[in-house]
C-alpha positions as CSV (number, residue, x, y, z in Angstrom):
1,X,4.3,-62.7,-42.4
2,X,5.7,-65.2,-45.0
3,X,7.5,-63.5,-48.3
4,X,7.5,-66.3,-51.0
5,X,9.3,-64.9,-54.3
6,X,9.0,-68.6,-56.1
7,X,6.4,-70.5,-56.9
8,X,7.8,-73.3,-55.2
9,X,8.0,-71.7,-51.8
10,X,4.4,-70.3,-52.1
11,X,2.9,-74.0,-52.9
12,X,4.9,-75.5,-50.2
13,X,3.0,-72.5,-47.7
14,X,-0.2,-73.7,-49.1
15,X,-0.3,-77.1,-48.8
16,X,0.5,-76.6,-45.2
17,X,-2.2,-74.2,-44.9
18,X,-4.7,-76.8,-47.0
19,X,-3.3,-79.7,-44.1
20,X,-4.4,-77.5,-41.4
21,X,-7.4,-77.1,-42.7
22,X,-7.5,-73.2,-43.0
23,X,-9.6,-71.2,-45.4
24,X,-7.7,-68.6,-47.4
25,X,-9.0,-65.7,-49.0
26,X,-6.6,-63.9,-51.8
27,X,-5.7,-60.2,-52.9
28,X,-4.1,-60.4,-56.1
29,X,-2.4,-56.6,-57.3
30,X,0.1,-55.0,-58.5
31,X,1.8,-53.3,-55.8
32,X,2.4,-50.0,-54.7
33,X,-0.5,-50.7,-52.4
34,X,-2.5,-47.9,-50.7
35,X,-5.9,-47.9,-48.6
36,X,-7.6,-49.3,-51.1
37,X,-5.8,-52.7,-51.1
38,X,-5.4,-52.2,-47.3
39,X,-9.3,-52.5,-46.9
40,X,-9.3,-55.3,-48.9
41,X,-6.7,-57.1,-46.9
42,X,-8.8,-56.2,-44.1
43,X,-11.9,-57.3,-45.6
44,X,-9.9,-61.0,-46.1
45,X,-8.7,-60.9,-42.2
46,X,-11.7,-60.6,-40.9
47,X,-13.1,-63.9,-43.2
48,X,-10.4,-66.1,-43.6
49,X,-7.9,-67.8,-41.0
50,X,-5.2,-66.8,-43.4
51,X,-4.8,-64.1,-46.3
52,X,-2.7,-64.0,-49.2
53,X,-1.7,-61.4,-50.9
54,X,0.0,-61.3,-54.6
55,X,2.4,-58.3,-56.1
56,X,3.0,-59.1,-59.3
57,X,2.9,-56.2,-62.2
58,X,2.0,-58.2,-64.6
59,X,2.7,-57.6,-68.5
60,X,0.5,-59.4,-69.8
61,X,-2.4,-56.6,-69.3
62,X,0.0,-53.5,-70.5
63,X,-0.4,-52.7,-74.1
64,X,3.1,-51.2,-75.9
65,X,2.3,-47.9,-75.8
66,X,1.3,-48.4,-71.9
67,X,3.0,-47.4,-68.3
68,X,4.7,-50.7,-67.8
69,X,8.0,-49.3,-67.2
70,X,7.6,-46.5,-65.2
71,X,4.3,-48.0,-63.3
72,X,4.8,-47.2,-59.4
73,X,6.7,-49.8,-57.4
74,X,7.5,-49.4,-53.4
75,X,8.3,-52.9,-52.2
76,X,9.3,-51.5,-48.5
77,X,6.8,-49.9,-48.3
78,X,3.9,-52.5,-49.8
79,X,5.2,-55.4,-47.6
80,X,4.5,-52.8,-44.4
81,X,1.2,-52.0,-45.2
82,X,0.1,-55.6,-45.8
83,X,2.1,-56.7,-42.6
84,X,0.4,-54.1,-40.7
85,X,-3.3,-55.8,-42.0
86,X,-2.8,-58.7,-41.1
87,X,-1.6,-60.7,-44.2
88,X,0.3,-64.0,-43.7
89,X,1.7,-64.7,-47.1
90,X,2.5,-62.1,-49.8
91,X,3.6,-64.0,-53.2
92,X,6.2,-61.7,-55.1
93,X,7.4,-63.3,-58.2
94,X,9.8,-62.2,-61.1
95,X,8.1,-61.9,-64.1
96,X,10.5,-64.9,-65.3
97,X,9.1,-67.0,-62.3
98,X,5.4,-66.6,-63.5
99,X,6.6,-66.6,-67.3
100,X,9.7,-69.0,-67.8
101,X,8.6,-69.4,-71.4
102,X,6.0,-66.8,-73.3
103,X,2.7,-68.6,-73.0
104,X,0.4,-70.2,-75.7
105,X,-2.4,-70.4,-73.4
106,X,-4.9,-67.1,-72.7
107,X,-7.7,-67.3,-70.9
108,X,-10.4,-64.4,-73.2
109,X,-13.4,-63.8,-72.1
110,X,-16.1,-62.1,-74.3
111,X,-19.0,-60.0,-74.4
112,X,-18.5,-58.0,-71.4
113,X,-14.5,-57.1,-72.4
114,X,-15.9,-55.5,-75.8
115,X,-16.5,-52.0,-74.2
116,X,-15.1,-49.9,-71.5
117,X,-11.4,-50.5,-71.2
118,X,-11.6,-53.9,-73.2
119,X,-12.6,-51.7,-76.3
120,X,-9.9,-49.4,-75.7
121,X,-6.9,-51.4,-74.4
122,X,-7.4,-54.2,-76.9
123,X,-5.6,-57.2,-74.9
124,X,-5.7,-56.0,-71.7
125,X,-8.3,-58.3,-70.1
126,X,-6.4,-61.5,-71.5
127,X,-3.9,-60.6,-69.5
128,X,-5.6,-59.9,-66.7
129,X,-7.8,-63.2,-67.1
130,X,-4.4,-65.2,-67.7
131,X,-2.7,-64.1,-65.0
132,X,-5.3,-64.3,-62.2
133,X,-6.3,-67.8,-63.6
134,X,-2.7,-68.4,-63.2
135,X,-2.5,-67.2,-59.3
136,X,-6.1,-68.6,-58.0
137,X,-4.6,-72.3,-59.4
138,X,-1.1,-71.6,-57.2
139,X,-3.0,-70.0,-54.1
140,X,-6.3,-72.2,-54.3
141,X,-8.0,-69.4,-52.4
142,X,-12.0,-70.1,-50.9
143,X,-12.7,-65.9,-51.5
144,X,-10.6,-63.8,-53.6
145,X,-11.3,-59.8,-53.3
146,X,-11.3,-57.1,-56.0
147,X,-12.0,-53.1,-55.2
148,X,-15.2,-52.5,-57.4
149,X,-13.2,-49.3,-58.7
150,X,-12.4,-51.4,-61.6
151,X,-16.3,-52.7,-62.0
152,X,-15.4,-54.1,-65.4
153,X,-12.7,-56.8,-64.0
154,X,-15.2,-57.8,-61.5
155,X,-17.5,-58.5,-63.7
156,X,-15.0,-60.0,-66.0
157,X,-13.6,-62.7,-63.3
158,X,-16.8,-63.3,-61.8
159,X,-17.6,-64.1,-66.0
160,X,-14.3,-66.6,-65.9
161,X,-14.8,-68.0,-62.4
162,X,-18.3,-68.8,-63.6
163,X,-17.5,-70.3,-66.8
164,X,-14.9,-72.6,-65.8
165,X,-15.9,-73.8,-62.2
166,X,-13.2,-72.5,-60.3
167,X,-14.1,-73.1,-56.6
168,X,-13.6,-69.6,-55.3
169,X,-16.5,-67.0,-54.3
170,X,-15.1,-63.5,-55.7
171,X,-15.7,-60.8,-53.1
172,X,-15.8,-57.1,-54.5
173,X,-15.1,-54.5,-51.9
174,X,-16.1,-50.2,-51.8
175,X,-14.5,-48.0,-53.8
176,X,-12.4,-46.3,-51.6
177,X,-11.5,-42.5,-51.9
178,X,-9.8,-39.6,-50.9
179,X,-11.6,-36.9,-48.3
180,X,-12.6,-34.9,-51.6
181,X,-14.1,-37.5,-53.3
182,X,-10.9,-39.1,-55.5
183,X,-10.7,-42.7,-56.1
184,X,-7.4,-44.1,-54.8
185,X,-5.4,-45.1,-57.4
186,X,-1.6,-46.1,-57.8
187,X,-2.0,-43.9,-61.0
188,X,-2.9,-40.6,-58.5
189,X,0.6,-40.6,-58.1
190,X,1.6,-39.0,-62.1
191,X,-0.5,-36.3,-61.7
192,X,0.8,-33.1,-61.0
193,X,-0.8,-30.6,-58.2
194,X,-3.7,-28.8,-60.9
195,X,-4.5,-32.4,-62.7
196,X,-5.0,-33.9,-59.2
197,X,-7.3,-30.9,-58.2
198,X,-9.2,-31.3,-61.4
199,X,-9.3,-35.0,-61.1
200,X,-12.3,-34.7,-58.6
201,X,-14.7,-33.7,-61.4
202,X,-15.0,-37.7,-61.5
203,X,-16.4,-38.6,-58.9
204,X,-18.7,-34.8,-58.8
205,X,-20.4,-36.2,-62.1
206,X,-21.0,-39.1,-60.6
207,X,-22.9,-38.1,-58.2
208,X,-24.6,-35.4,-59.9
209,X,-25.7,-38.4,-62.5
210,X,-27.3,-39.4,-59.7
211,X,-29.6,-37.0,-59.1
212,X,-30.0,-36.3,-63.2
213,X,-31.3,-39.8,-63.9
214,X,-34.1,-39.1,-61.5
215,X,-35.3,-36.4,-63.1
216,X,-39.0,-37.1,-65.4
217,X,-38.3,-38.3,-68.9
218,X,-34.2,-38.5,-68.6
219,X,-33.1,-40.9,-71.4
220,X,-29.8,-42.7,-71.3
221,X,-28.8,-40.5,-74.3
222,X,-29.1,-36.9,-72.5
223,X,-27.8,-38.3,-69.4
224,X,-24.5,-39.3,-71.2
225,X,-24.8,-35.9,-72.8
226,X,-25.1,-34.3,-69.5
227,X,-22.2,-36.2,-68.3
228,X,-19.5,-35.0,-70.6
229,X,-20.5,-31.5,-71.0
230,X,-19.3,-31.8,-66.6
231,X,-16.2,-33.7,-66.8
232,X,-15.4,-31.2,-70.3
233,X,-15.3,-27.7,-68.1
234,X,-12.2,-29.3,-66.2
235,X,-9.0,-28.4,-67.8
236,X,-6.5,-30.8,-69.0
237,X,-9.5,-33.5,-69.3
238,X,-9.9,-35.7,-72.2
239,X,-12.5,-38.3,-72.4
240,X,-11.7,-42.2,-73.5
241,X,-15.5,-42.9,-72.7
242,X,-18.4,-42.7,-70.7
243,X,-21.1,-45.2,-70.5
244,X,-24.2,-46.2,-68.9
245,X,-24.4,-50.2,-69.6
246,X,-26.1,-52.7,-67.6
247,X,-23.9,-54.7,-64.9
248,X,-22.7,-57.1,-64.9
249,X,-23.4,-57.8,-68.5
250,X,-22.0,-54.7,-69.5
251,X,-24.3,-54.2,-72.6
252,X,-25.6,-51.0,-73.8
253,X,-29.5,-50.0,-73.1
254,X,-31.3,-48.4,-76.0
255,X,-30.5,-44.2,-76.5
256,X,-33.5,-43.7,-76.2
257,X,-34.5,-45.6,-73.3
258,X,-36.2,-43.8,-70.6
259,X,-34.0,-44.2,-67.8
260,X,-36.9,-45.0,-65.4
261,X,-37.9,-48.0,-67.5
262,X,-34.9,-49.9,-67.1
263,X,-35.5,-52.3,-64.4
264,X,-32.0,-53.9,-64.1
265,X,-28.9,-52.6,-62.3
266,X,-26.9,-49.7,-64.5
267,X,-23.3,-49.2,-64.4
268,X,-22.0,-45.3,-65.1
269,X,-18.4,-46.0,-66.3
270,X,-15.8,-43.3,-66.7
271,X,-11.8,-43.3,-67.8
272,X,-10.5,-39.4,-68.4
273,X,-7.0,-38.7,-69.3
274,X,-5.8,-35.6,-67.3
275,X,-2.4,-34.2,-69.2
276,X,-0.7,-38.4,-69.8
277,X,-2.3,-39.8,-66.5
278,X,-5.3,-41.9,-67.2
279,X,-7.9,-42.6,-64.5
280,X,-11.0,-44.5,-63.9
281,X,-14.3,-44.5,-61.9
282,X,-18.0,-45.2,-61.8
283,X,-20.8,-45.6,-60.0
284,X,-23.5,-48.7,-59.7
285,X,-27.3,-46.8,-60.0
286,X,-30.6,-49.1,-58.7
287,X,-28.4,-50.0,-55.8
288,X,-31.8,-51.3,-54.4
289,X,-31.3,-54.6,-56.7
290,X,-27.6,-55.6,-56.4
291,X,-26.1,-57.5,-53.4
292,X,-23.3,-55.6,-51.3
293,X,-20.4,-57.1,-49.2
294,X,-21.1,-54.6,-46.5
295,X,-24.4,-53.7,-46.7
296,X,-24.7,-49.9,-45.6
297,X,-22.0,-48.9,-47.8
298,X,-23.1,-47.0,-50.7
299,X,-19.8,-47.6,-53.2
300,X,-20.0,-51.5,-52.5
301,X,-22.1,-53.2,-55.6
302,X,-22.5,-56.6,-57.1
303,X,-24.4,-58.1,-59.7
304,X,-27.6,-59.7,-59.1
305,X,-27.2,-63.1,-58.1
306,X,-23.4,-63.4,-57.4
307,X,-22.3,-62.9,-53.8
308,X,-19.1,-60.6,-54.2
């Protein structure tokens, strides 16, 4: 496995890669990986003759009152896990290497950034849209992979991949979770022992929204209502929203809409604080009309048309 900490050393690995012909596929994080970036470094291996994997926490996407400073690092530890699943080249810049200067150029995308976590980390998805705009240029990957826990920056690169023709097929991969239903998250790691036992009411309202929007005459406005009452009986919980939008477009049905009338796919999107530690999740519902990146997985979603 190749550590490149420059940019120069990591387009030097490339081109030799691009001269032997080999198709790459790309895993851009943060760090302080766990099984949820391991099984998308797996994912990669298995399609690609080489994988490259990015740890760069990037500030960009942190807003001021954010975890940039204290968010989770373990480069021992990362550079293990990644060796250990195959990865050939793992890209770990300074912040100075990727930012020499502070950039005039952003790449914003709109429309699906104005709810979920665009609405409330105002910013945060130009960074992110910058920053991997910035890396799939330097690793001129054929397949790039994303975990579908964030389901808003899927649909957000997919938008900017789209948009400005670059030549990569984006890949989103299951959620992957704990044995009591938690979604892995470097975040899991700030909350104390009764936050991390509440934390599970997530993913239980998720799947007892499941079985709520099949019920006769459930409208998108009781099913929301539904949904907080849950996640409100855990302790320590406050809600920064939960939606029911369509994906990937990530616009809102009517309130009133009966839930069986909407034929297109629905995204249930949720992001609780428990005590300081914010956390994510959600769940895609008419499963039946997205594609999939492994097929019999239930937690692997894509919207219609785009083969993640």
């Amino acid at each position: 496995m190749i550590i490149c900490r420059t940019i120069t050393e990591l387009k030097e690995q490339i081109g030799l890669l691009r001269k032997k012909e080999k198709s790459i596929g790309f895993v851009p994080t943060m760090g302080y990986l766990h099984e949820g970036h391991a099984s998308l470094l797996r994912y990669s291996a298995e399609d690609n003759d080489a994988t490259v994997l990015s740890i760069f926490v990037n500030p960009l996407q942190f807003g001021p009152n954010e975890d940039l400073d204290r968010y989770p690092r373990d480069e021992k530890r990362d550079l293990a896990l990644a060796e250990e699943c195959g990865t050939d080249i793992v890209f770990m810049p300074s912040v100075q290497e990727m930012y020499p200067a502070k950039p005039l150029t952003t790449v914003i995308v709109n429309q699906v950034t104005d709810r979920l976590c665009g609405a409330s980390r105002p910013g945060h998805f130009d960074g992110v849209g910058t920053v991997v705009s910035k890396l799939f240029h330097l690793v001129q990957p054929d397949k790039a992979y994303f975990g579908m826990k964030d389901a808003q920056q899927v649909a957000v690169i997919q938008q900017m991949v789209n948009d400005l023709n670059f030549p990569v097929d984006i890949i989103p991969c299951p959620i992957v979770r704990e044995p009591d239903g938690l979604a892995l998250s470097s975040r899991n790691v700030y909350l104390n022992a009764e936050q991390r036992q509440q934390a599970v009411v997530l993913s239980q309202t998720l799947e007892k929204a499941s079985d709520w929007l099949k019920e006769p005459g459930m409208t998108v406005e009781r099913l929301l209502a539904r949904v907080k009452v849950q996640i409100d009986k855990a302790a320590e919980t406050a809600i920064d929203y939960a939606e029911l939008l369509y994906y990937p477009s990530l616009q809102p049905p009517a309130a009133n809409a009966p839930i069986n009338t909407l034929n297109q796919p629905l995204i249930l999107a949720l992001a609780v604080k428990f005590g300081a530690t914010r956390l994510i999740d959600n769940r895609l519902l008419h499963a039946n009309e997205v594609n999939v990146h492994v097929q019999n997985d239930d937690e692997v979603k894509a919207a219609p048309g785009n083969r993640y």
